[in-house]
VEXDREN-2710 file (C-alpha; in Angstrom, 1 decimal):
% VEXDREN-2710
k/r/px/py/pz
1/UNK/43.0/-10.1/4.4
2/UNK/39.6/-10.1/2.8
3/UNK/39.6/-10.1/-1.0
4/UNK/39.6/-7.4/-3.4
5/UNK/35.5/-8.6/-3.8
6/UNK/35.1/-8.3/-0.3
7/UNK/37.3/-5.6/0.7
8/UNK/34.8/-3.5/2.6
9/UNK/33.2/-6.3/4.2
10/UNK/31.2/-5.7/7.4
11/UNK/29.1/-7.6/10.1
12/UNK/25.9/-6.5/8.2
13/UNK/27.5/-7.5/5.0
14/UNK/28.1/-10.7/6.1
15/UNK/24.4/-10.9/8.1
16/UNK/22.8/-9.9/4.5
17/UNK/25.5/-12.1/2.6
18/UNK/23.7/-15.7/5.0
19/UNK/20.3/-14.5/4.6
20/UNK/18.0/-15.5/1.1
21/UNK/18.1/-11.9/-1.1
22/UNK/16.4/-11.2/-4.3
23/UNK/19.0/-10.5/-7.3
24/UNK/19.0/-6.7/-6.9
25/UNK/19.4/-7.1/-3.2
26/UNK/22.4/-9.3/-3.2
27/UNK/23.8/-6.6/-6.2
28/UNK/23.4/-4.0/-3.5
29/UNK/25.4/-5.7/-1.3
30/UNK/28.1/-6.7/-3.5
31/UNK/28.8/-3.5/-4.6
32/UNK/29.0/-2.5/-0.9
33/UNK/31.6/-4.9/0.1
34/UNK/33.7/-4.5/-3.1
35/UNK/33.4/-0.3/-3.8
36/UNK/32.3/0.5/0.2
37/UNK/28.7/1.9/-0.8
38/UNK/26.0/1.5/-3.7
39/UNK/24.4/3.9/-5.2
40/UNK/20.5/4.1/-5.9
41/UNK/19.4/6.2/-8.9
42/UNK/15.7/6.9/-8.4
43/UNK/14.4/8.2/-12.1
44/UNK/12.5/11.6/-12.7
45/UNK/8.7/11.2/-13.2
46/UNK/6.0/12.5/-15.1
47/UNK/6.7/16.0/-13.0
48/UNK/9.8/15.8/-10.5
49/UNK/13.2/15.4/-10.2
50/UNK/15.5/12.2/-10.0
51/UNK/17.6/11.8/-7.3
52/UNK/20.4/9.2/-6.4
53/UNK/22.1/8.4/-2.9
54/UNK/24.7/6.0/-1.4
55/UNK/24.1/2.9/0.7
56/UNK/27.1/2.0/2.9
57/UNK/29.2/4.6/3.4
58/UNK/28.6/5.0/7.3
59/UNK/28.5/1.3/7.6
60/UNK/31.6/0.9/6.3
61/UNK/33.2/4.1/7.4
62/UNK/31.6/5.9/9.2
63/UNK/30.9/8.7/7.4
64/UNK/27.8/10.1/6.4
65/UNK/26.1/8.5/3.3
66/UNK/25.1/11.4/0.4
67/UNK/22.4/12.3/-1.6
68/UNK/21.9/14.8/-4.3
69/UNK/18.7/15.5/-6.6
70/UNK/18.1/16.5/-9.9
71/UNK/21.5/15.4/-11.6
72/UNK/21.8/13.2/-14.4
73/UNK/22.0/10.0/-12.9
74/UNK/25.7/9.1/-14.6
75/UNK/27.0/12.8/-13.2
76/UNK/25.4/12.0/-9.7
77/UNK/26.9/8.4/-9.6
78/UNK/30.3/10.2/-10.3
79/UNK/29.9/12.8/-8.0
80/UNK/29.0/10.7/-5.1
81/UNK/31.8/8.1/-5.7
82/UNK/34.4/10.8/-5.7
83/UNK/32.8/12.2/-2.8
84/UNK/32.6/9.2/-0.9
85/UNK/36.8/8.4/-1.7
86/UNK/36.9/12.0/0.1
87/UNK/35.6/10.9/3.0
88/UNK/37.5/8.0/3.3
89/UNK/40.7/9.5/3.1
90/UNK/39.7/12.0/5.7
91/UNK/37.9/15.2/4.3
92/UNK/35.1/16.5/6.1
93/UNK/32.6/17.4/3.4
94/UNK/31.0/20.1/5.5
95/UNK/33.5/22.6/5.7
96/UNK/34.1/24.5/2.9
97/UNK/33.7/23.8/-0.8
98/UNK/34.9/20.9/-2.9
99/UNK/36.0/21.4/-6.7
100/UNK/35.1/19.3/-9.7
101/UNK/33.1/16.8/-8.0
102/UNK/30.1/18.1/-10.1
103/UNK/31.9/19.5/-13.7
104/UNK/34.5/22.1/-12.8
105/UNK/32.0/23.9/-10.3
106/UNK/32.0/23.9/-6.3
107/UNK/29.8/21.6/-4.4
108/UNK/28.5/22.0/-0.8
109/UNK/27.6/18.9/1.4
110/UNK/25.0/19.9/3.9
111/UNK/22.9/17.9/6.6
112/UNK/19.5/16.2/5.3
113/UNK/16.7/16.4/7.8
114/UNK/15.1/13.1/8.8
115/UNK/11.5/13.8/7.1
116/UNK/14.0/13.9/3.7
117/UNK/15.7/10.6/4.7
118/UNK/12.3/8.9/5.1
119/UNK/11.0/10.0/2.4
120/UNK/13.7/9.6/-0.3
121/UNK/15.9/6.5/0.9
122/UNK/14.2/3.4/1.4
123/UNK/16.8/1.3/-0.2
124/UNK/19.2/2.7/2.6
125/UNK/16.4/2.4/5.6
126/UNK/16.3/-1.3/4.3
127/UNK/20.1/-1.5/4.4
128/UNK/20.2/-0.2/7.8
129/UNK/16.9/-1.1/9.6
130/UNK/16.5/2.2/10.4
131/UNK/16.8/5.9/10.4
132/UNK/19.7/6.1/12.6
133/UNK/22.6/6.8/9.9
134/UNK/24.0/10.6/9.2
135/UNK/23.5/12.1/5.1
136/UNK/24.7/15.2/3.6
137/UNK/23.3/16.7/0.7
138/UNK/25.1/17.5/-2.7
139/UNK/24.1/21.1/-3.0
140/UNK/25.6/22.3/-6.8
141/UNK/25.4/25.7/-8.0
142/UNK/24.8/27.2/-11.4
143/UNK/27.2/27.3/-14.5
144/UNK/28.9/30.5/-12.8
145/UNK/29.1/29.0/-9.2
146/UNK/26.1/30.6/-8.0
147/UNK/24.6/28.5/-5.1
148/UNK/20.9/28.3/-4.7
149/UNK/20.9/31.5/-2.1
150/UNK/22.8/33.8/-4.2
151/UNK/20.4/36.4/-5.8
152/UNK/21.6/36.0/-9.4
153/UNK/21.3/32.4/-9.2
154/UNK/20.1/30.5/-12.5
155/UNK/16.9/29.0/-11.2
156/UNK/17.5/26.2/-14.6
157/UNK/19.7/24.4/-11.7
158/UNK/17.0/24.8/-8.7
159/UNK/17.3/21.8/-6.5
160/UNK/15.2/21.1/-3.1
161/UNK/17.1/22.1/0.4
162/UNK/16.4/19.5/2.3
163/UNK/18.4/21.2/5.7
164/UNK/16.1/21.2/9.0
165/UNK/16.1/24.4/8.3
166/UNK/15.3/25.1/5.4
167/UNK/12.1/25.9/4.1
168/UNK/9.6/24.5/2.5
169/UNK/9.1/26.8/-0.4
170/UNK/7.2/25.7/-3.6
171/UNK/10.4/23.7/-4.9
172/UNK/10.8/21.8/-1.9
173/UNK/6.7/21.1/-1.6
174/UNK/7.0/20.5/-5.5
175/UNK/9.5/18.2/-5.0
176/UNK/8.2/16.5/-2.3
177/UNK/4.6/16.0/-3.6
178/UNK/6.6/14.1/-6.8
179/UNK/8.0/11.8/-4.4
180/UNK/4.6/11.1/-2.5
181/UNK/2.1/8.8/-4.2
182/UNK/-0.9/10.0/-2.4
183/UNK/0.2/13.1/-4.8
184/UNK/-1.1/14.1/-8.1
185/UNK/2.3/15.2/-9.1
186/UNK/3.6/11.6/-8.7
187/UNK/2.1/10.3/-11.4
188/UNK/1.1/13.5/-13.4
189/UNK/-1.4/12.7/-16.3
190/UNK/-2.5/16.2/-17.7
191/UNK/-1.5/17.5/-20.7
192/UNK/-1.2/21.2/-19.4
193/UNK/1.7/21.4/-16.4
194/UNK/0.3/21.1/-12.1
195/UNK/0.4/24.6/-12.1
196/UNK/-1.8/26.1/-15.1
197/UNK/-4.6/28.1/-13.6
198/UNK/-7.5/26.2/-13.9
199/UNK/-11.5/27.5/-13.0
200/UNK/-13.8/26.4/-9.8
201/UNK/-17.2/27.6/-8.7
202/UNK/-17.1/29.2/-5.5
203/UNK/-18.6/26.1/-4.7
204/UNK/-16.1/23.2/-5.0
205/UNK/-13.6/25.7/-4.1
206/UNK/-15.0/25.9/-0.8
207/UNK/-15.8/22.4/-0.2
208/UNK/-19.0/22.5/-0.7
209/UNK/-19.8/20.6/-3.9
210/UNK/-18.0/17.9/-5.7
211/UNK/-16.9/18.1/-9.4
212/UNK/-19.5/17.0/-11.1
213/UNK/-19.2/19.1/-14.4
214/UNK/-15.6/19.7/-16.3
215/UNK/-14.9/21.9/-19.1
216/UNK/-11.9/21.4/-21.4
217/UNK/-13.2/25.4/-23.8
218/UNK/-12.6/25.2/-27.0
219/UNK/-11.9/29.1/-27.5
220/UNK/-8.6/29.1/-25.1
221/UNK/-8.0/25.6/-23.3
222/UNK/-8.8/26.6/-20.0
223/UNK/-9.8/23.9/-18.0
224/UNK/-13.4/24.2/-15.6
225/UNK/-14.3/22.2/-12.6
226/UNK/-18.0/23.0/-11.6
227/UNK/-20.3/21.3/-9.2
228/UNK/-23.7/20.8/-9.2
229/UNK/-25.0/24.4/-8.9
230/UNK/-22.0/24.9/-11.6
231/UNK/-20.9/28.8/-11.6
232/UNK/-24.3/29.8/-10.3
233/UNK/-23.9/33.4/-10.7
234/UNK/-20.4/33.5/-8.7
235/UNK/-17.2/35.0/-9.7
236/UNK/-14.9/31.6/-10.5
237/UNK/-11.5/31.0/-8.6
238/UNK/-8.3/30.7/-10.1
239/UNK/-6.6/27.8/-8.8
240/UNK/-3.3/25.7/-9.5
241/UNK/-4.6/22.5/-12.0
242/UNK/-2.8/20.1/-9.0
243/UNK/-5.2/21.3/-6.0
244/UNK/-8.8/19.9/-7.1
245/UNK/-6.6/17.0/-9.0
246/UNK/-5.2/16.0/-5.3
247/UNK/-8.7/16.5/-3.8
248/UNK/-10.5/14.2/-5.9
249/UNK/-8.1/11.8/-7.7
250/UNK/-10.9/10.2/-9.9
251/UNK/-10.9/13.9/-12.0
252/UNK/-7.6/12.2/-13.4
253/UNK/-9.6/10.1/-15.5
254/UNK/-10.0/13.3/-17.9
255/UNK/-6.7/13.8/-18.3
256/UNK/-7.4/12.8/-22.0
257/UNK/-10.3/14.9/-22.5
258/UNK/-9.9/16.9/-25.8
259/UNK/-10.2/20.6/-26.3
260/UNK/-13.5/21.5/-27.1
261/UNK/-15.3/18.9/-24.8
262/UNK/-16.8/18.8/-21.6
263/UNK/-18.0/16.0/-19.1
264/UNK/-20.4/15.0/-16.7
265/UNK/-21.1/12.6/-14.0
266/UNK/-23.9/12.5/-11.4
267/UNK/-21.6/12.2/-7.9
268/UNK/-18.2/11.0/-7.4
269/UNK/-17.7/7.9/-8.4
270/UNK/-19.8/7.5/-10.9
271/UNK/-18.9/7.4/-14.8
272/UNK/-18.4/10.1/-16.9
273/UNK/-20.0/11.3/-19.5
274/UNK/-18.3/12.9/-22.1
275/UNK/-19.3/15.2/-25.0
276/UNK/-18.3/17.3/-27.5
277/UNK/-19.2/21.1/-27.1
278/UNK/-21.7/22.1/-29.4
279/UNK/-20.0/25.2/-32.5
280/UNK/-20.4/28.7/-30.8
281/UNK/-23.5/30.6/-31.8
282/UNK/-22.9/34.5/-31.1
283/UNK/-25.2/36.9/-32.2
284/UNK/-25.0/39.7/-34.3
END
């Protein structure tokens, strides 16, 4: 009989176990041989949820490893732990609804697409060399068991769907984008949230021009992104603050730019200049 240490002990366990791992590594593992999974805690950012997931289950099991986002990461750990002893005693997770696993509130466990897996679960793709394992989902409702499809739903608790299909509404880009580092939103640097409206010239909205010319106004705050031509008699489009930001990742330089000041540069990639506006002169 293997030891209480070693009590879930697998083939791959062992494999990992004989090979040279770094510290957090062979903590992974441990935990996986003593408890039957780990669980990874992945911490919010600047703007986007934290997540956490299991490592182990189906390997030790055979049951589907979980993953739930935007729960404390102490709740989550409990949540999935208890939900994992489910499993192993013979519930299947997907049918029906499971009490007090999340506070004293239901809790669904639905199917995660692959693109969700690849994107949110290295540690476990590590684990498992590979896509090829099963998740569900830890989909909680709101404070009066409203789940994320009920109309009276309390969007405080919105959480990213992450079925095949489900869609991919402006939570679920949101979410994603926070998770991607090619993003703005991964690292967000701006003051003023992603999605303040924020001023281009007809110009660099359409691609035509880069920024050259941005305007933190004094009067309101509003931000202004302005090419070459800058508004050039044009009407300005609105736009969210995180489109030109993803566009041209070097405008996150000016995330510190103060109220009241505007920059220049002469082409991308070239330094800024910054200034302060000059006091407003109307006329009588």
């Amino acid at each position: 009989m293997p030891s209480n240490k070693r009590a879930f002990e697998t083939a791959r366990t062992r494999k990992f176990r004989e090979s040279e791992l770094l510290p957090e590594d062979a903590r992974t593992i441990g935990h996986i041989e003593e408890f039957g999974c780990s669980i990874v805690n992945a911490a919010t950012t600047n703007y986007g949820l934290g997540w956490s997931y299991t490592i182990g289950i189906f390997d030790t099991s055979g049951k589907p490893e979980l993953i739930t986002v935007g729960l404390p990461p102490e709740v989550a750990h409990i949540a999935l732990n208890e939900a994992a002893k489910l499993m192993r005693s013979g519930a299947d997770l997907t049918k029906g609804r499971h009490r007090e696993l999340v506070g004293r509130v239901d809790c669904e466990f639905r199917p995660v697409d692959q693109k969700w897996i690849r994107q949110l679960m290295g540690w476990a793709i590590w684990y498992y060399d590979g896509t090829d394992f099963p998740v569900l989902q830890a989909v909680y409702p709101d404070r009066e068991n409203r789940f994320p499809e009920d109309k009276e739903f309390d969007k405080a608790f919105e959480q990213p769907l992450m079925q095949l299909t489900a869609p991919m509404t402006k939570v679920e880009s949101d979410f994603w984008a926070s998770t991607d580092p090619k993003s703005s939103l991964f690292n967000w640097k701006f003051p003023d949230p992603p999605h303040t409206g924020v001023y281009l010239s007809q110009a660099v909205h359409n691609g035509i021009e880069p920024v050259t010319y941005v305007s933190h106004d004094a009067d309101d705050g509003a931000w202004q992104f302005l090419g070459d031509s800058m508004a050039d008699g044009g009407s300005p489009s609105l736009s969210c603050f995180h489109h030109p930001i993803d566009r041209d990742p070097s405008l996150a330089e000016l995330a510190d730019l103060p109220i009241g000041w505007y920059a220049e540069r002469s082409n991308v990639g070239q330094p800024w200049v910054r200034r302060k506006h000059p006091p407003y002169q109307g006329t009588e």
